[in-house]
N, C-alpha and C positions, 0 to 999 in steps of 0.2 A: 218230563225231566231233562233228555237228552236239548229241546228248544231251550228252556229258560237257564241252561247252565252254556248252550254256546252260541244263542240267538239265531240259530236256521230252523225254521219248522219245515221238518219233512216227516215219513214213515222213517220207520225201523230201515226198513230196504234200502232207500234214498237219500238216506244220508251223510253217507262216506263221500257219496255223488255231488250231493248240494255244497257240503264242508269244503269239497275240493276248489269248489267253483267261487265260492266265498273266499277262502285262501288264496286264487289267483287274481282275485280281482283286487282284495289286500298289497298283495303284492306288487300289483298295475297302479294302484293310486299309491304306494308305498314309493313307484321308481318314478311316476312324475314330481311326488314332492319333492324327489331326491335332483328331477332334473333342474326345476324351480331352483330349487336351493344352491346348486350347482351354480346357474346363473346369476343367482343373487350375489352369492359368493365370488364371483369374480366380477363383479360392477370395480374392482377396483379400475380406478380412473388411466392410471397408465398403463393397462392391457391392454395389448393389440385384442381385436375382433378377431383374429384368426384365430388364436390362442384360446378366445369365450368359446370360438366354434367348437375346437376342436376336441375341449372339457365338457362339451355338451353333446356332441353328436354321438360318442360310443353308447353312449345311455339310453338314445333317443332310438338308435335304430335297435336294441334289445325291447324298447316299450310298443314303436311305431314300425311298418313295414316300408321302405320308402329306398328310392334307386338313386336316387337324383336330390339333391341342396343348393339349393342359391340363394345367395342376397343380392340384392340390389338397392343402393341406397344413393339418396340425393341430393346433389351435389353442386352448387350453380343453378338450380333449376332444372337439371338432366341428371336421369334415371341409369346410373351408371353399373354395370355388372362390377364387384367388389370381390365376391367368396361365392365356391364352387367345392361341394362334396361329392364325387371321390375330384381329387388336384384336375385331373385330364377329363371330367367330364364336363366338357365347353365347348362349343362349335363356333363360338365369335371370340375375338379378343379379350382377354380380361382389359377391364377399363371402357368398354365398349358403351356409347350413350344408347341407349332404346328410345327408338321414333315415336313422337306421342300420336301419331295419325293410325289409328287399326291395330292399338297396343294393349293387348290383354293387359298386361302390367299397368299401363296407365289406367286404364278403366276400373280395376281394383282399388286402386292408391287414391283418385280422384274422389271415388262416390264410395271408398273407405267399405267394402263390404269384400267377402272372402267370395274368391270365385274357383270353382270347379269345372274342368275342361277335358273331353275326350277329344284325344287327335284324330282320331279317327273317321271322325264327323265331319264327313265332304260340304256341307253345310255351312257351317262356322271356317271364316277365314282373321285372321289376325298376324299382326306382322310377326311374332316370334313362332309363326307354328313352325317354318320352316327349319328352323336352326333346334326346334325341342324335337325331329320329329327324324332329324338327323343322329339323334341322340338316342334313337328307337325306343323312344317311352310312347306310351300308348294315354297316360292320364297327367293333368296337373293340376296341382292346387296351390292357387294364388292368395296370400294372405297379404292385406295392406300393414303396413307396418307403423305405428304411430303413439305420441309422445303428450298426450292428453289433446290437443288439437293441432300439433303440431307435423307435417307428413315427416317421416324421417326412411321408411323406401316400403322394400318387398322380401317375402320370404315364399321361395318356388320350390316347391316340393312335387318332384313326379316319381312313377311309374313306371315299369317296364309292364304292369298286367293290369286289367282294365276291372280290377277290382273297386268297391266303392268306399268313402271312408267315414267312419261310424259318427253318431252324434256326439258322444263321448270324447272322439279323436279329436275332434273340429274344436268345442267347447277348451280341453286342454291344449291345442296348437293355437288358441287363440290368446289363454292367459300367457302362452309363453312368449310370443309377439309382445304382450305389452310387456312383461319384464325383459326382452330382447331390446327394446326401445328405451327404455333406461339407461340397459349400459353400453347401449351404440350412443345416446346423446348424450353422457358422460364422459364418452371417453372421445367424441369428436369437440364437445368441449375442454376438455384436458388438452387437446394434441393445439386448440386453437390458442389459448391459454400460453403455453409452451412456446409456439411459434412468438408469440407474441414477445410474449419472456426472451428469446433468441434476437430476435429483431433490436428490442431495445437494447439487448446487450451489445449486439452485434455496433449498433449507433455509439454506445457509448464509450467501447473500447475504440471507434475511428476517429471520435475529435481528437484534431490535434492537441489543444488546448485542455489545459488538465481541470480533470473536473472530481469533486471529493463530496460526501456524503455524509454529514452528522447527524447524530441523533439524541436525544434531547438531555444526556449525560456527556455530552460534546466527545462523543469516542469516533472513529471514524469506522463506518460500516460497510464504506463502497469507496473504491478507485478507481480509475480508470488508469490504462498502463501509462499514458503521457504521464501522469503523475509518477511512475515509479522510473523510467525513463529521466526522467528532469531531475528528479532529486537522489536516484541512486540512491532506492530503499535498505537495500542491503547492509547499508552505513549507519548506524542508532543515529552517529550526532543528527543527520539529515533531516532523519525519522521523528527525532525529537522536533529539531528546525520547525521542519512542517506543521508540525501539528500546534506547536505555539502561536506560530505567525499565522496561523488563522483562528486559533480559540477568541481571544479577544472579541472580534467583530463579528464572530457566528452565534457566539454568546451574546451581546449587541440585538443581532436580529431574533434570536431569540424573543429577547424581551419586548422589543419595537413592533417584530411584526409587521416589519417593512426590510427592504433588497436596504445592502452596506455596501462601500465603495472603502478600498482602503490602497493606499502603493506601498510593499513591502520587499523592505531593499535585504538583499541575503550576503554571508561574509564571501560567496565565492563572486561580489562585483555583479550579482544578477539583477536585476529588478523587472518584478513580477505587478501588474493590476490585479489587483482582488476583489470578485465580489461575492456577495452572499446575497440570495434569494430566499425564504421560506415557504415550508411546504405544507399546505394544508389539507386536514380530514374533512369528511363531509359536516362535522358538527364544526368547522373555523377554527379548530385550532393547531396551532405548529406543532408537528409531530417530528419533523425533522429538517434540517437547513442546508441544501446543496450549494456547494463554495465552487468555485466559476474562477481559475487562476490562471492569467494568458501574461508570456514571458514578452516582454516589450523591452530587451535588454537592448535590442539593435535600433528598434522603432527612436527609443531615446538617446542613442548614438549619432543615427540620421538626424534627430531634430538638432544636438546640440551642433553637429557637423553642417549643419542648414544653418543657424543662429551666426555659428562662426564666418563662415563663407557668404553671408549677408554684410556683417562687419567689413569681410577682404573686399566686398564692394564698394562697398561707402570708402572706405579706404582707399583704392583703387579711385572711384573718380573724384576723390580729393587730391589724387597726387598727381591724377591726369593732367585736374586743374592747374594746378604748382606749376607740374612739367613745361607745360606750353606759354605759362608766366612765363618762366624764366629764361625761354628759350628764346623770346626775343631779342633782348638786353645781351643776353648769351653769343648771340649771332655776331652783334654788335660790338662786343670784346675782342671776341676772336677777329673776325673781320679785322679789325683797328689794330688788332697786336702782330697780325702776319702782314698789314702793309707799314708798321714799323719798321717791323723786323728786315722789310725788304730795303728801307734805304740807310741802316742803319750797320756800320760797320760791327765785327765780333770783337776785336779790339777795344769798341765802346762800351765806357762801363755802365749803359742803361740796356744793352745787349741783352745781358745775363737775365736783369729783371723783366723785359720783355717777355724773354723767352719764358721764365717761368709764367707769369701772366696766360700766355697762350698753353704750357704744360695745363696749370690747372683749368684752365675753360674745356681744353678735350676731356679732361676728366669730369668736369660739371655734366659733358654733353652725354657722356657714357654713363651716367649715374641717370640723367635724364630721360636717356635711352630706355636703361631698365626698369625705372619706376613706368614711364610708358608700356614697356610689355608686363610686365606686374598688374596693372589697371585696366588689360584690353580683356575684355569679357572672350571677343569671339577664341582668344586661341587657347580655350577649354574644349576644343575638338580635339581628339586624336589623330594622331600625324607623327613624322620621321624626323626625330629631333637628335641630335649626340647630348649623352651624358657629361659631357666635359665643357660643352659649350653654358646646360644649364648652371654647373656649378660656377663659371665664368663671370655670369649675370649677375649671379648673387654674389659674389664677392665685391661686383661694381656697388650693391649696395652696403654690404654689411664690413669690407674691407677693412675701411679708415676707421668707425666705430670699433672693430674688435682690437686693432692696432693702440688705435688710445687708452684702451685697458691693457697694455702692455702685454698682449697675448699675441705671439709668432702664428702666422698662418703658412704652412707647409704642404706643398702639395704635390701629390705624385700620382698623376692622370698616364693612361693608358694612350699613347699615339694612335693606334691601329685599333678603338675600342669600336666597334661595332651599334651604330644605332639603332634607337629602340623606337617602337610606336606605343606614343601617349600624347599626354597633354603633359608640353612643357611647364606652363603655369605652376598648376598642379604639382606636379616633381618638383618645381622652385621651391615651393610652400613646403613640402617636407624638409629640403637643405637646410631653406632656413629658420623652421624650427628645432633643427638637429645643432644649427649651428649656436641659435641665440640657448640652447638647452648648456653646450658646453661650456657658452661664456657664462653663465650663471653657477653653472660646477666648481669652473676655477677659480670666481670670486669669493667661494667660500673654503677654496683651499689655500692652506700655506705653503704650497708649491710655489719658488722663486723663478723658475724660468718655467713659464705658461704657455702652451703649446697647442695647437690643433693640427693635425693633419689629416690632410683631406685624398680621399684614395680613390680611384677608378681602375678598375680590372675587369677581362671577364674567365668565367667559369663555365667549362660545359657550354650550357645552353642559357647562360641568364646572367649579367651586367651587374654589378656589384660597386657599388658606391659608400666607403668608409668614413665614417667620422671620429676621429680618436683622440680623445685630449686625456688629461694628468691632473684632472678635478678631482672634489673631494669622491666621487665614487658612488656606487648604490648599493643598500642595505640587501646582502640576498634576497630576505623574506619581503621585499619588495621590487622584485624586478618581475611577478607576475603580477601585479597591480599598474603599472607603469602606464600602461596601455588605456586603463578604462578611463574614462570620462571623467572630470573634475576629479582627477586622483593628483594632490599636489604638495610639495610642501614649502614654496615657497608663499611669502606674505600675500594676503587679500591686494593688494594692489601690486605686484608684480608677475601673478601667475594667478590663471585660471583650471590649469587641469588639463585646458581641451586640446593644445598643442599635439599629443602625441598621439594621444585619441583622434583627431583630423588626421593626422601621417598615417596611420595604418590603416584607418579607411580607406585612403587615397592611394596608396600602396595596393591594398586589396582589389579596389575598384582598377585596377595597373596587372593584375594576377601574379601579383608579385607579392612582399610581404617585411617588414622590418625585423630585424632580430638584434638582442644584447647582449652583448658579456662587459661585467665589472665587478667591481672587487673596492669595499670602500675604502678611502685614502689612497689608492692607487688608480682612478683614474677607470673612464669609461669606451667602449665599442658600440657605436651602432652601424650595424649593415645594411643598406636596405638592397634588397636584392629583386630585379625585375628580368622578365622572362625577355629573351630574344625573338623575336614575327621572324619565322621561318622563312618568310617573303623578302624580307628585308636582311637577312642574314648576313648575304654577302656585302654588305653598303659598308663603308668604313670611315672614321672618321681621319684628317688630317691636319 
């Protein structure tokens, strides 16, 4: 009765005895399930291994008798010490690689079989006895560690007593290896995974160039900070911006299923190239379209400032041309009107007409002059020029012309103004688009006395160059437009835009810079303001 109601067959005498043993043994497969399951239970991917250990070893040494824990898992090809039960019981470096020449460990891990080792045994030499033996264990037991045929390391369990360890031990330390090797290659794939994941982030937040991520309801999923940088997300209108000025064309590849190319110009004067790519699953189809947005605002500043400054060539040696015309015939005036003049009395009244004769050819030859340095390529080097000399130049050209539009030219240059290092040329070309800028202002104002003055001063540290007339003026909400590139409003045939867009280039390219104030109906300022070469500081002009 007592066997078939609790399945021990023993005597009467014997069976509190047998019951008990049954009961502990219940117990013993009761706390490896629970250890199994413990380990199962923490296969989650983002647990550290120490953490698995540490959820696992209180249990283990209540079931197992055992002095000493290691892992060792591998890594590169080398058998690296990782985890150590109790923290201090280690005699080499954690981290430490094991020599595969005379290595118990290796020899386990290779030919995949569980080895048992007394230290004791003058006999058996292997490279780690010396450092386990430091650790005054007397026994170990080496389990290979592995992931259906995959090695993934070792699990070292010793001894301090030379006790032996049961078939039962062995059979359970060995199902635990392979659940131990799950979630060590679970979670060394999680951590690879991760990295991985960080790397590309890492990339993606460092392109310069702004890069945006849609998904097949065209919402955006991924930014990169350029993009929040450039458009100053914080701001909806921007927010909005963005996301218009690319739906169109990502929508597009979408459907195509082929990279889009689009240039989209923004109201803050930017212009961006845009492109879209599609992204494909492994079954081909678009699951989502990475937009590719690189700011070319300056790229197309330079071109048109290249475009332009191509023109001032051809122009330049068309006037080179002229110049050296006329300069013969020129010669030839003069010449002939100063040996009139020479025997011709002042009393005489072809005196006077002579005279002007020879007045106007210095003047031809000084207009000549300048058109020649206007047209000479090489003095686009940098050099020690006065600011009062280049506005000078340009007056020999633009003078007579701004006069016949009945516009006064007033000028109030600095004696003792300080020369500057650039390219006079250069500096020329801003004058005189500052200047032919005013003459087109005041022809649209009904201002009766028409005016420009022209200013030279310095400041501090940096040469200050005025240009001021009493034209019709600039609209506020467009003196931060002024600057950009074909921004104009005069007619297709009298204005291009690039005028002032070139000046502040050329200014910039000088580490100087142009600035405005006006006020419309009342007339315009611009300053252009260039630094003083501390080199040249003390040079003056006279």
């Amino acid at each position: 009765m007592i066997a078939q109601l609790t399945g021990v067959k023993s005597s009467k005498k014997s069976y509190y005895t047998e019951l008990k043993k049954t009961v502990d043994q219940l117990k013993k497969k009761n706390m490896q399930l629970e250890i199994m399951n413990e380990v199962m239970k923490n296969i989650k991917v983002d647990m550290p291994l120490q953490e698995i250990l540490k959820n696992m070893i209180e249990k283990l040494r209540v079931l197992i008798h055992f002095d000493r824990l290691g892992i060792l898992l591998l890594r590169n090809n080398d058998l690296t010490l990782t985890n150590v039960y109790p923290a201090e019981s280690h005699s080499m470096e954690m981290g430490t690689a094991i020599h595969n020449e005379h290595s118990l460990y290796w020899s386990a891990l290779n030919n995949r079989k569980i080895i048992f080792q007394r230290l004791h045994d003058t006999e058996v030499n292997f490279y780690e006895k010396k450092f386990l033996t430091i650790l005054q264990l007397k026994t170990v037991l080496v389990l290979p560690i592995y992931s259906k045929n995959k090695r993934i390391g070792i699990l070292s369990i010793g001894r301090h007593d030379d006790s032996d360890w049961s078939i039962d031990d062995l059979a359970f330390l060995e199902q635990l290896t392979d659940h131990l090797a799950v979630s060590i290659e679970n979670a060394q794939l999680y951590n690879e995974v991760l990295r991985a994941k960080q790397e590309w982030e890492d990339t993606f937040k460092a392109v310069d160039d702004m890069i945006i991520v849609f998904d097949k309801d065209l919402n955006m999923i991924q930014l990169n900070d350029s993009v929040k940088n450039f458009f100053k997300l914080s701001e909806k209108a921007n927010f909005a911006l963005l996301e218009e000025g690319c739906k169109t064309l990502v929508r597009e590849t979408f459907q195509s299923k082929k990279a889009g190319y689009n240039e989209i110009h923004l109201p803050n004067q930017s212009t961006c190239e845009l492109y879209t790519y599609p992204v494909f699953n492994n079954e081909q189809q678009v699951y989502g379209v990475i937009a590719y947005i690189k700011d070319v605002t300056e790229k197309r500043r330079m071109e048109v400032q290249l475009l332009h400054s191509g023109k001032l060539a051809a122009i330049g040696e068309m006037a080179a041309g002229i110049a050296h015309e006329l300069n013969s015939p020129l010669t030839a005036i003069l010449g002939n009107s100063q040996l009139l003049l020479r025997t011709t009395s002042k009393e005489d009244s072809s005196f006077s007409l002579l005279n002007d004769i020879k007045n106007c050819g210095d003047r031809c030859k000084r207009i000549i002059k300048s058109l020649l340095t206007f047209s000479r390529q090489d003095e686009y080097f940098f050099d020690s020029f006065s600011l009062n000399e280049a506005v000078e130049q340009v007056l020999n050209l633009l003078k007579y012309q701004l006069e016949k539009n009945k516009i006064k030219i007033s000028l109030l240059l600095q004696k003792d103004l300080p020369v500057i290092e650039g390219s006079q040329p250069q500096i020329e070309q801003i004058i005189i688009n500052l200047l032919l800028n005013a003459k087109d202002a005041m022809e649209l104002s009904s201002e009766k006395n028409k005016e420009i003055l022209i200013k030279t001063e310095c400041q501090s540290n940096e040469v200050h160059l005025s240009v001021i007339d009493n034209g019709i003026g600039i609209e506020e909400n467009r003196l931060s437009e002024i600057f950009h590139p074909f921004h104009t409003t005069k007619e297709s045939e009298k204005g291009t835009g690039l005028g002032l867009s070139v000046s502040i280039g050329i200014a910039r390219t000088h580490e100087g810079t142009i600035e405005v104030k006006s006020k419309l109906h009342r007339g315009s300022t611009f300053i252009l303001k260039l630094p003083i070469q501390q080199s040249k500081g003390m040079e003056v002009t006279t």
